[in-house]
TORSE-763559 format. One record per residue (C-alpha): residue in one letter; z, y, x. Coordinates in steps of 0.5 Angstrom, whole numbers, plus 500, padded with zeros to 3 digits. Each point is the difference from the previous one (the first is absolute). Last residue first. Layout:
BEGIN
AZYX...
***
This chain:
BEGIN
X176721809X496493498X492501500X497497493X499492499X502500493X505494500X500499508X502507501X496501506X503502508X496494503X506496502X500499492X493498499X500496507X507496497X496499492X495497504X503495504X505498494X493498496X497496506X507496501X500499493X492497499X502497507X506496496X495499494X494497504X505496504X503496494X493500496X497496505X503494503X504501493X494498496X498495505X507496500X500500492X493497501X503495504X506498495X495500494X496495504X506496502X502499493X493499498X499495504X507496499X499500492X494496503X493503497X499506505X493503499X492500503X495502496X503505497X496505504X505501506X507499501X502508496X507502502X498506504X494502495X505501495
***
């Protein structure tokens, strides 16, 4: 919600075309930070559970491996 909030309220579209451009706007700003937040949250994870197995752990308990 704060992403798509234009201000105090004060100043708002009132054309259809304005509000359609606002709403086209604030779903580019979302995805300017909700898509890349996801992928390096994915990469992240993936890079985690690569260390955990190459350090000899069960990636479940986290006991040593035989």
């Amino acid at each position: 919600m704060t992403l798509t909030t234009v201000g105090y309220g004060d100043v708002f579209p009132v054309t259809g075309a304005g509000k359609f451009l606002g709403s086209v706007i604030a779903f580019l700003g979302i995805g300017v930070f909700a898509l890349p937040t996801g992928i390096l949250g994915a990469g992240l994870v993936e890079e985690l559970q690569a260390r955990k197995t190459q350090s000899g752990l069960c990636q479940h308990c986290g006991k040593p491996l035989r």
